[in-house]
Structures are given as structure tokens and as C-alpha cells.
C-alpha positions in Angstrom: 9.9 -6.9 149.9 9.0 -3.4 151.6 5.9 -4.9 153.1 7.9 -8.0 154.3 10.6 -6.1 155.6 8.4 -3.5 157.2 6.3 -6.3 159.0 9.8 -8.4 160.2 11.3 -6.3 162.8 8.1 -4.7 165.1 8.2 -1.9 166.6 10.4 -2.0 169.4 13.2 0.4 167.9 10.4 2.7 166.6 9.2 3.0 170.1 13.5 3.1 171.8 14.4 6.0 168.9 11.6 7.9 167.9 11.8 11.3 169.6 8.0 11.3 170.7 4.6 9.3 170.4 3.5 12.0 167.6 6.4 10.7 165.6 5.6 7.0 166.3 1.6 7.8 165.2 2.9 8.8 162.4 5.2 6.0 161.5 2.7 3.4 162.2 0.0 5.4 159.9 2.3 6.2 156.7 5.3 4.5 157.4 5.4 2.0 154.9 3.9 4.3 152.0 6.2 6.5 152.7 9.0 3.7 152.1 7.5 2.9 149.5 7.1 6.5 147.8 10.9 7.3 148.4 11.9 4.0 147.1 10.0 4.4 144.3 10.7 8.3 143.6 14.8 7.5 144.2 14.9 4.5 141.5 12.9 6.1 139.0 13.0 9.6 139.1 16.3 10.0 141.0 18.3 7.7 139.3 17.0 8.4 136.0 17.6 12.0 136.0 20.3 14.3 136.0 22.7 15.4 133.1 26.4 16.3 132.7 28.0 19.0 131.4 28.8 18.9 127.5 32.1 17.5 127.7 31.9 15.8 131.2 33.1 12.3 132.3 30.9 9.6 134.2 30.8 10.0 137.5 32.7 6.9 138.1 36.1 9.0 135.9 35.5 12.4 137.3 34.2 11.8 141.5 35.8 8.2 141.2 35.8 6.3 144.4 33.0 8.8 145.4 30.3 8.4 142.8 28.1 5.8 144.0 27.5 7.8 147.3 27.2 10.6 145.3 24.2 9.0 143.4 22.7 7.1 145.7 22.7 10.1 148.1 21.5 12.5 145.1 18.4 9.7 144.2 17.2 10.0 148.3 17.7 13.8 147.9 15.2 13.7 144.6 12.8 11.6 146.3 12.9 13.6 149.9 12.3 16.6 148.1 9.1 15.6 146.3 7.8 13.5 149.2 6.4 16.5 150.8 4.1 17.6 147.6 0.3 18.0 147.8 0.6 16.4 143.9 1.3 13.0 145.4 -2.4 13.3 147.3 -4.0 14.7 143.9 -2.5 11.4 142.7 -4.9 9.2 144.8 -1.4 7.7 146.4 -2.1 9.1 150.3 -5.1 11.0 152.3 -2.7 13.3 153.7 0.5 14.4 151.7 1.3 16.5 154.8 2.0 14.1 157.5 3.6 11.3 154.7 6.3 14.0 154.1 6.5 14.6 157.4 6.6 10.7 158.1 9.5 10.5 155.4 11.4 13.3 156.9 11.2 11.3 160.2 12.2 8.1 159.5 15.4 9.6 157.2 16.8 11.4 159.6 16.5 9.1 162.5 17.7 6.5 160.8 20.4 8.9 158.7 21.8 9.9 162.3 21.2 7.6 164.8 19.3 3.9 164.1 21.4 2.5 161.3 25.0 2.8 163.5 23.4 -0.4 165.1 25.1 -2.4 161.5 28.4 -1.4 162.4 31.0 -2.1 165.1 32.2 0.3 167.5 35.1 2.5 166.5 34.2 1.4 163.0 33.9 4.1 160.3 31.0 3.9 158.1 32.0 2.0 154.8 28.8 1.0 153.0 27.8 3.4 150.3 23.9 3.8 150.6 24.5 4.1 154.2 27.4 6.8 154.2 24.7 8.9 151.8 22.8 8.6 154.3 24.9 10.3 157.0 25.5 12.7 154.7 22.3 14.1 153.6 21.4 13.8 157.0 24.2 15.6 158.5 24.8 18.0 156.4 21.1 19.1 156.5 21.2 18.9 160.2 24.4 21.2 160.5 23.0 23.9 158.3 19.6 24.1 160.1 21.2 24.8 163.5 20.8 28.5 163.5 16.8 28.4 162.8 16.9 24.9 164.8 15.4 23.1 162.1 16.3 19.9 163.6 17.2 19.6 167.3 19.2 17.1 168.9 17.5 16.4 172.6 19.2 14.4 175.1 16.6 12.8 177.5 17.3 10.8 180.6 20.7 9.9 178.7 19.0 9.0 175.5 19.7 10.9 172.1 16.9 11.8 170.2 16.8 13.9 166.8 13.5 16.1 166.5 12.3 17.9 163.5 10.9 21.4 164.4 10.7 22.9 160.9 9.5 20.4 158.1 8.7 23.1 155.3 12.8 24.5 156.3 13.8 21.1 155.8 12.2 20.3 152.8 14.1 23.9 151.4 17.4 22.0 152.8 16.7 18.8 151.3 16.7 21.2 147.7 19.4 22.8 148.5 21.6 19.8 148.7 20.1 18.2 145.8 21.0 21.3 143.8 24.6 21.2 145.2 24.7 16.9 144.4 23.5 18.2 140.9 26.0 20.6 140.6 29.1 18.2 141.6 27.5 15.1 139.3 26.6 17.6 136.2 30.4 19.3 136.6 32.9 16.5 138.0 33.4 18.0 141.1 35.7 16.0 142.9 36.9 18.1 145.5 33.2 18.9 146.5 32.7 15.4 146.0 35.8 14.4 148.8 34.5 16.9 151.0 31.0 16.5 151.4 31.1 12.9 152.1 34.2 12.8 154.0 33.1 15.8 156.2 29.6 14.4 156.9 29.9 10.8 155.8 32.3 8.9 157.1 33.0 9.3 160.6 30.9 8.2 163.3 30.7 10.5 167.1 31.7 7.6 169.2 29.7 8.3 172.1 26.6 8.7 170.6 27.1 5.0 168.6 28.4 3.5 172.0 24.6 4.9 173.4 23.3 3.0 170.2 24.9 -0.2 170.4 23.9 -0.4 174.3 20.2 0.7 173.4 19.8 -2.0 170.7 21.0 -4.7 173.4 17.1 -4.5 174.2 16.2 -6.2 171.1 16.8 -9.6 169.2 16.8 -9.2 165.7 19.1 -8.8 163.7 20.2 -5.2 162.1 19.8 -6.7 158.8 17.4 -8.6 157.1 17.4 -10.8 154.1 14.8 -12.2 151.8 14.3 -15.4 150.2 12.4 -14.4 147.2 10.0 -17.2 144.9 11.4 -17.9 141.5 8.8 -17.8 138.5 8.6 -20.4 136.0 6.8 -20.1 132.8 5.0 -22.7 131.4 4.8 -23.1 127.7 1.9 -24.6 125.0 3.7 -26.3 121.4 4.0 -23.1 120.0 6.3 -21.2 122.7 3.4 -19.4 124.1 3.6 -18.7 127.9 0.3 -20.5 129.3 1.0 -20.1 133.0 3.2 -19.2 135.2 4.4 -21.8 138.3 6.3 -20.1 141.7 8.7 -22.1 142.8 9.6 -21.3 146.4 13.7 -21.7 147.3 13.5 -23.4 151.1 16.8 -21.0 152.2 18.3 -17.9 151.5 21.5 -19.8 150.9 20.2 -22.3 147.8 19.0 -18.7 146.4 22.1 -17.1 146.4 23.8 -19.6 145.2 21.5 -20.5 142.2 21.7 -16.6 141.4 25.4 -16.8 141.0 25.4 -19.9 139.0 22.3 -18.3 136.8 23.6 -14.1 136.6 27.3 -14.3 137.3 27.6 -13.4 133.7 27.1 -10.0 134.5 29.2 -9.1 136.4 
């Protein structure tokens, strides 16, 4: 699916909001590993880690109506963190663990404050939970780096562009957060729960999205994408045993969704 999403779009909004051609070398290089890696590092080792306090709720009785932000935001922050790690290059998985944290760091943050406002209407607030974590994470990381200008907003020839100037600060911002997300999960903390995504979340700067929407205009696809993915169908011997297996390829993304509701609505 990342490889087939990664190949749909091109790369005209790389090239409209990416803040140089170092940034879009990058991209091009490690781009989708780097996808990959933080998909991979978010579902396994974010979402599988992380305890409560003895004697805490779920997150869904104790941050309530923010706990899947909280997680989904807290999973990124996990992966982010250990992105940027020369063990991912001992690992065989890249030649250069530098530039795929670097790549990673890029692409979060540009989509995290500027390339995924293009889903959403203007005036809108942003409702969506994966993508309000990441406003979030990237908002609050960007507000705390100001004073060592760890990320720098540039405005060029009426164009807003986010550039990191300090990965290895970042990366120490990315922790800190992830230590804080830890801290609200592991203790219930609603309050720090409300405030962190409704203070960096939620609302969208109007003038920058209005730039957004009016710089996507350029381009023809759609902000989303969906997949129509093959069914697999075992085929059995006279004793049960699976001899082969048949893909069966749904002809629209309609007939799939409909057969998965028919097939899994169970459980829901």
C-alpha cells in the first residue's frame, strides 16, 4: 500500500512545499523507506508499548474523547524518535541512517504543518484524529524550538515554507514530547490531555490554509487516496490442507467496501 500510495500522486507537491532542492533529494532517495520505517516503528513498537499506572483506567475512561489522538500521536512520537538511530543502518534497513532521519523529520513536519490542510475546507477546524496528532506533535515541537530556531518558518515570494535547521535538537524534542504523551497515557492526565491537543491541535491559522488551498489549485489529484486491495482465496486438498492460494482482484473500490461490511461488520 506504501509503495502504491507513494508512486500515485508524483511529485508535484513535493516540489510546491518542500523548503529546498536538498529536501526534495532527500525525499526522492529515502522517502518511501522512511514511510515505511515510521509506519512500521508506530504500529509495532509504538502502539505496543507503554504502561499505566497501577491503578489507572484505559485511556479511553481517563483522557476520554482525547485518547485516540493521544495514541496515535504518542505511536508517531516512538517511531520519530528512533528514526534517527545509527542501529537502523547496523540493521541492513538503509545506507545512511542520517539522511533517512533526516528525510523522516522532513516529510512530518511539512506535512504536520502545512501539506495535509489541503483535506480540509477552509475555516474548518481539524477533526480527524491521526491528522490532529499530527498538528500537534508538529506544533508543539515547532513552538518549543523557536528560541534555538530549530525549525524556521520562511516566507518566500509569498509562499510558506517550514525548514529544519537543527535535526539532532529536534530529535531531543521529539523525546521530550514522547516522555510528556507517556506521562499523560501512564497517569490519566486529562487536563494535559485537553490542552495539548486543543492548544496545538485543533485550530488551523487561516491564512496560511487559505495560501494552501490556493497552492494545491495547481494540481489534480485528489488529497486522498484509496486502495482497492486483492482478496486471497485458499484452495484446499480432501483433507483441509491449503494447496494454493488464488487472488481474486475486486474491479472497484466500491464492491470492496461493500463485501468488507457484509464479511467483518461483526466486529464492530
Amino acid at each position: 500500500i506504501i509503495e502504491a500510495y507513494s508512486n500515485a500522486g508524483g511529485t508535484g507537491r513535493l516540489k510546491e512545499y518542500a523548503h529546498d532542492e536538498e529536501e526534495i533529494a532527500r525525499e526522492r532517495k529515502y522517502g518511501k523507506t522512511a514511510s515505511k520505517l515510521l509506519t512500521a516503528l508506530h504500529e509495532v513498537v509504538g502502539h505496543a508499548s507503554g504502561l499505566l499506572n497501577e491503578g489507572v483506567g484505559q485511556p479511553k475512561e481517563t483522557l476520554k474523547n482525547y485518547a485516540s489522538t493521544m495514541e496515535e500521536g504518542r505511536a508517531d512520537l516512538v517511531g520519530l524518535y528512533y528514526l534517527m538511530d545509527p542501529k537502523l543502518q547496523e540493521l541492513g534497513l538503509t545506507d545512511n541512517w542520517k539522511e533517512l532521519g533526516m528525510t523522516a523529520f522532513d516529510r512530518y513536519i511539512r506535512n504536520g504543518m502545512v501539506t495535509q490542510l489541503i483535506r480540509i475546507e477552509l475555516g474548518d477546524d481539524i477533526e480527524e484524529d491521526h491528522m490532529v496528532n499530527r498538528q500537534w506533535v508538529s506544533a508543539w515541537v515547532f513552538e518549543k524550538g523557536k528560541d534555538d530556531n530549530v525549525i524556521e518558518k520562511v516566507v518566500r515570494e509569498g509562499k510558506t515554507y517550514y525548514n529544519i535547521n537543527d535535526y539532532s535538537k529536534l530529535r531531543e524534542l521529539f523525546g521530550q514530547l514522547l516522555r510528556e504523551t507517556q506521562r499523560i497515557k501512564s497517569e490519566g492526565d486529562f487536563k494535559a490531555a485537553q490542552d495539548l491537543v486543543e492548544g496545538y491541535g485543533i485550530k488551523v491559522d487561516q491564512e496560511l490554509h487559505a495560501e494552501v488551498l490556493e497552492r494545491n489549485k495547481a494540481f489534480k489529484t485528489p488529497p486522498y487516496s484509496g486502495f482497492v486491495n486483492p482478496v486471497l482465496l485458499p484452495e484446499t486438498d480432501a483433507a483441509g490442507e491449503i494447496t494454493d492460494i488464488k487472488l481474486l482482484q475486486p474491479e472497484t473500490f466500491v464492491e470492496q467496501m461493500l463485501s468488507y461490511s457484509g464479511t467483518y461488520s461483526f466486529l464492530n
